[in-house]
C-alpha positions in Angstrom: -1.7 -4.6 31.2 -2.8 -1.2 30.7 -6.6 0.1 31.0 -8.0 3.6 30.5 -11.7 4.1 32.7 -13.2 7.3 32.6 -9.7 9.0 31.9 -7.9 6.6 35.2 -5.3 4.1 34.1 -5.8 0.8 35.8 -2.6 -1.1 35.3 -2.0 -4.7 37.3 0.0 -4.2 40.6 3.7 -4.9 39.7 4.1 -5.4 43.3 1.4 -7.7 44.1 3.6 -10.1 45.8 3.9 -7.4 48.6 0.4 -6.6 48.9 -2.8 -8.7 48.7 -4.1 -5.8 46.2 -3.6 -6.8 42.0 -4.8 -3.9 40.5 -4.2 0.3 40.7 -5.7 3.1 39.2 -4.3 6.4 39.1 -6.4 9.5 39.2 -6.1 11.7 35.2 -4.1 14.8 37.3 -0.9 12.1 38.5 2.5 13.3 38.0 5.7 11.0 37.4 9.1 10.9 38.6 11.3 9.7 36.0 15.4 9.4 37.4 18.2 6.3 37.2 16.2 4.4 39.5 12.8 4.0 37.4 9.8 5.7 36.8 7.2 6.0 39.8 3.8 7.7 40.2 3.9 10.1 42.4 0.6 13.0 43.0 -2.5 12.4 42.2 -5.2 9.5 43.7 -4.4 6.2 43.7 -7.1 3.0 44.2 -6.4 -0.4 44.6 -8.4 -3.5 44.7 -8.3 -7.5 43.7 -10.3 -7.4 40.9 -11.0 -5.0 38.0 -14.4 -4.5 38.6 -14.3 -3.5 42.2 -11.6 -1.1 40.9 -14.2 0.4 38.7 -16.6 0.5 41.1 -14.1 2.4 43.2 -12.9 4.7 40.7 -17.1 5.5 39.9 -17.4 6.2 44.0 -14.8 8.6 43.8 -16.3 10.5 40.9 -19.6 10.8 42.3 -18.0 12.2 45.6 -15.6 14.5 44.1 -18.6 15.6 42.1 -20.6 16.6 45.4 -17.8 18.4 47.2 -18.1 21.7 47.0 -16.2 24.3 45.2 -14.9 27.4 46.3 -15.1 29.7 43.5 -13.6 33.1 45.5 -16.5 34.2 47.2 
């Protein structure tokens, strides 16, 4: 299963028998790694929670923090 929210793909955990967590989002700016043994995320944020729409609500509390951090723009 694959999901775009607000630009994060939300994909069910493919290791969920590991981890009590189902579900992950990864933040728009991840990067891959891509070699003989698989492709893995790696960079960026990643969010995990049991259900989809905690992982939403997750994904829109990191927003709205992001958005009041602030920025240093050189001076």
């Amino acid at each position: 299963m694959l999901e775009v929210y607000k630009g994060w793909d939300i994909r069910h955990n493919a290791n969920a028998f590991i981890d009590e967590q189902t579900f992950v989002a990864t933040s728009p700016d991840y990067d891959v790694d891509c070699d003989q043994d698989g492709f893995f995320v790696c960079g960026g944020i990643a969010l995990y929670s049991e259900t989809l729409d905690d992982l939403k609500a997750q994904i829109d509390g990191y927003i709205d923090a992001s958005d009041e951090l602030p920025t240093n723009h050189g001076s």
